[in-house]
C-alpha positions in Angstrom: -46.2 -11.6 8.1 -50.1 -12.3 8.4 -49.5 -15.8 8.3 -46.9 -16.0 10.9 -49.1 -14.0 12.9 -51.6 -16.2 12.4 -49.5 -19.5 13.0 -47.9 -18.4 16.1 -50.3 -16.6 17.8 -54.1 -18.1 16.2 -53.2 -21.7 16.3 -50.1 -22.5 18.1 -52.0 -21.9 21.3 -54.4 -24.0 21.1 -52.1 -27.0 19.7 -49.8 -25.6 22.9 -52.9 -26.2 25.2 -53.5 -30.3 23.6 -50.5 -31.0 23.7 -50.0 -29.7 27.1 -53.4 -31.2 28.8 -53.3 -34.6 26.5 -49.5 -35.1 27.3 -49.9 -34.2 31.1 -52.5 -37.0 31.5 -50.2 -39.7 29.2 -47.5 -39.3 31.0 -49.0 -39.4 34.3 -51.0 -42.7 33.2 -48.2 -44.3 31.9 -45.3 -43.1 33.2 -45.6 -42.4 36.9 -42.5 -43.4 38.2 -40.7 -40.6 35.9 -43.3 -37.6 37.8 -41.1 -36.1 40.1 -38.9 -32.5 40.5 -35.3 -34.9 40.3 -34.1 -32.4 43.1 -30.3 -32.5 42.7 -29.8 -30.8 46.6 -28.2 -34.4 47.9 -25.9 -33.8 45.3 -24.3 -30.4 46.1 -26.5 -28.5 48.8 -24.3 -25.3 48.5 -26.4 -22.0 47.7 -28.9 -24.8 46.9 -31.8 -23.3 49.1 -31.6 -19.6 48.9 -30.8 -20.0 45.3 -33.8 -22.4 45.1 -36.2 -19.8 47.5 -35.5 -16.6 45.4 -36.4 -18.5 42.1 -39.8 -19.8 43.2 -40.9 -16.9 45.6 -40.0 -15.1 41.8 -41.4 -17.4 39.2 -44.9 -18.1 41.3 -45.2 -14.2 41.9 -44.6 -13.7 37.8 -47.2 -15.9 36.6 -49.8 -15.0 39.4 -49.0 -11.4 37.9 -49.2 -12.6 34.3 -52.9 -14.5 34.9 -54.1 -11.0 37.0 -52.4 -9.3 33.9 -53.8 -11.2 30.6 -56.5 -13.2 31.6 -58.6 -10.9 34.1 -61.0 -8.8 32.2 -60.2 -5.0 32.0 -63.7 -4.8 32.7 -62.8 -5.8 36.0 -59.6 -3.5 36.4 -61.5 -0.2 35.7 -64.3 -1.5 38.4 -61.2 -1.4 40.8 -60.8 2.5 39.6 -57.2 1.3 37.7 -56.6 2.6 34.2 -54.3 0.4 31.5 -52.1 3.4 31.9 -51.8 2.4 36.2 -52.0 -1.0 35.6 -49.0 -1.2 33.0 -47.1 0.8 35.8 -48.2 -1.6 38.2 -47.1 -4.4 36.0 -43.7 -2.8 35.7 -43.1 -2.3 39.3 -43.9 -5.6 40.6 -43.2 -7.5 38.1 -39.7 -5.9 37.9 -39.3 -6.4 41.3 -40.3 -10.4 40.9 -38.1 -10.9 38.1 -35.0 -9.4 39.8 -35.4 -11.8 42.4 -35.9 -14.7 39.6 -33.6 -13.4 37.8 -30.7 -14.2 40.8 -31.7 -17.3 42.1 -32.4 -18.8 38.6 -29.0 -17.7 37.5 -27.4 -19.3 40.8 -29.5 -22.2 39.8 -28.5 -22.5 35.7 -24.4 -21.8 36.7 -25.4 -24.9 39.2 -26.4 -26.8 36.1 -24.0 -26.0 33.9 -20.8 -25.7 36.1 -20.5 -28.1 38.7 -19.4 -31.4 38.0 -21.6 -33.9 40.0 -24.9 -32.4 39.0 -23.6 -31.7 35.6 -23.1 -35.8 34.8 -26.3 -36.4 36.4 -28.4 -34.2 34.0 -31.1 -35.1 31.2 -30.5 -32.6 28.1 -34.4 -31.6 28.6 -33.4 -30.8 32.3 -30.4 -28.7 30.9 -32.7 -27.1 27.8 -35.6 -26.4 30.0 -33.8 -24.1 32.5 -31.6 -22.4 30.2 -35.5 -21.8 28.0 -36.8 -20.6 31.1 -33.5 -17.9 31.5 -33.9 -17.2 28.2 -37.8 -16.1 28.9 -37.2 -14.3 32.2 -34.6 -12.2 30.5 -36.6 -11.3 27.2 -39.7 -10.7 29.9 -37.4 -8.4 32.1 -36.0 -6.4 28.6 -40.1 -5.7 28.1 -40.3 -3.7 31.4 -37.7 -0.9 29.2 -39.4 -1.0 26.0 -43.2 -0.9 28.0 -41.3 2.7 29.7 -41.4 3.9 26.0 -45.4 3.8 25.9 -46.8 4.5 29.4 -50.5 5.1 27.7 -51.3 1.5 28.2 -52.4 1.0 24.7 -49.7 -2.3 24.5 -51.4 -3.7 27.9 -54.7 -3.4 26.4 -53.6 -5.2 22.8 -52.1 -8.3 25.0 -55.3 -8.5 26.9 -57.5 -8.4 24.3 -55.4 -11.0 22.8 -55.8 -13.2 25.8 -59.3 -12.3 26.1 -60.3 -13.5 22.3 -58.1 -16.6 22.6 -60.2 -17.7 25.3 -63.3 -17.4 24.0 -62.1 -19.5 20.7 -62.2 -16.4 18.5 -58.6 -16.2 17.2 -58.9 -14.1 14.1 -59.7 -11.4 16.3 -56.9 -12.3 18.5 -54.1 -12.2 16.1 -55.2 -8.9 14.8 -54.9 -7.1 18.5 -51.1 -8.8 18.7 -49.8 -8.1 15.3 -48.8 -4.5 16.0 -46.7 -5.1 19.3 -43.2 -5.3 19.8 -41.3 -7.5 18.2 -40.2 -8.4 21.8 -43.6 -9.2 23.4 -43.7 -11.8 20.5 -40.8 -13.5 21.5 -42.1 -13.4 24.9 -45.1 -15.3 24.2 -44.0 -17.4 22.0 -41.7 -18.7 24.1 -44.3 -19.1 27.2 -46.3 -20.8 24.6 -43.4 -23.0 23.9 -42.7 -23.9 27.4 -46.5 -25.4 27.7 -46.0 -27.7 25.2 -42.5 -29.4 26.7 -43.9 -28.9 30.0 -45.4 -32.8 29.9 -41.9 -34.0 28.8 -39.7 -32.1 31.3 -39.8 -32.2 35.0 -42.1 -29.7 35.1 -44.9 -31.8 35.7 -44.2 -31.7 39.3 -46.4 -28.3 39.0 -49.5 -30.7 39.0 -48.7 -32.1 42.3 -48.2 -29.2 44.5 -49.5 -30.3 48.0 -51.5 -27.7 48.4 -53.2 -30.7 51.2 -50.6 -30.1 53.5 -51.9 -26.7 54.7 -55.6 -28.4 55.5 -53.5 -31.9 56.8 -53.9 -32.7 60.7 -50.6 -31.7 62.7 -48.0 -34.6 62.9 -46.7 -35.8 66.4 -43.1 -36.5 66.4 -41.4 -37.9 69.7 -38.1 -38.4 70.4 -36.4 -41.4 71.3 -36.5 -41.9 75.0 
């Protein structure tokens, strides 16, 4: 069990991260024409937007909460006057509330993909695999929020930030031993969001690199109609 400890929580990271970062800039380099989100809305619009709204409202709210969650020192958290204990209830509450609202447009979105016909045939088995993988992680991340309401001392929050913390300062050994005594379910959890970084640069997912964040700074566009 040490060793799979180790493995999937020591190293896999950081061959996550390479492969991630590395495959990111191949792919862009040599493969540009294959960057894009392949929106399938020309191809059956129905439920298309909301479906598409609730999802990303959802999924951007989630991580924003995971980075604020793992990767912010609790140094930083008890400055703010917010215990582990608050801050796990916190994490429940909002991040419930986010992953309910995930949860709906992202099943709208996978019985999109897997039921109707016309964007069905026009699907790549990595589109297919990466949504269902994404499901998958919502729901093991939403099954958390019931076994965290088991241990509301915020001993668990503290073990995954530690883990976070060590990881990012390149001192894994320490890491692994703050994560081996969690849930069998947090595990799952991140080694699946481990998992997705390193098919991110092969999926359609790379479209996350090229959000135009310039359009809220870009000059106002004049559009006249046709006299």
């Amino acid at each position: 069990m040490e060793f799979i400890n180790t493995l999937f929580f020591g190293i896999y990271p950081y061959v996550a991260l390479g492969v991630f970062l590395l495959g990111s800039l191949v792919r862009y380099d040599r493969e540009q024409y294959t960057w894009k989100t392949g929106s399938s809305q020309m191809l059956s619009s129905k439920n298309f937007r909301i479906a598409s709204i609730l999802f990303h409202v959802g999924i951007i709210m989630i991580l924003m909460g995971h980075f604020a969650g793992l990767v912010l020192p609790y140094e930083l958290w008890h400055a703010l006057g917010i215990t582990m204990a608050a801050k796990q209830i916190i994490a429940m509450g909002v991040g419930g509330f986010f992953g309910v609202l995930c949860f709906i447009g992202l099943t709208m979105l996978v019985y999109r993909r897997l039921f109707d016909p016309r964007i069905k045939a026009t699907s790549s088995k990595m589109d297919t695999s990466i949504l269902l993988l994404i499901y998958l992680q919502l729901i093991i991340g939403m099954f958390t929020i019931f076994i965290s309401a088991g241990h509301m001392d915020g001993s668990v929050m503290y073990n995954l930030m530690s883990w976070s913390r060590y990881l990012l300062t390149l001192r894994p050994v320490e890491a692994v031993e703050y994560i081996s005594s969690v849930h069998w379910l947090y595990k799952m959890h991140v080694t699946l969001g481990i998992t997705l970084f390193v098919l991110f640069p092969f999926s359609r997912l790379v479209h996350i690199w090229s959000v135009p964040v310039q359009y809220i700074r870009r000059n106002y566009q004049i559009v006249r109609q046709k006299s």
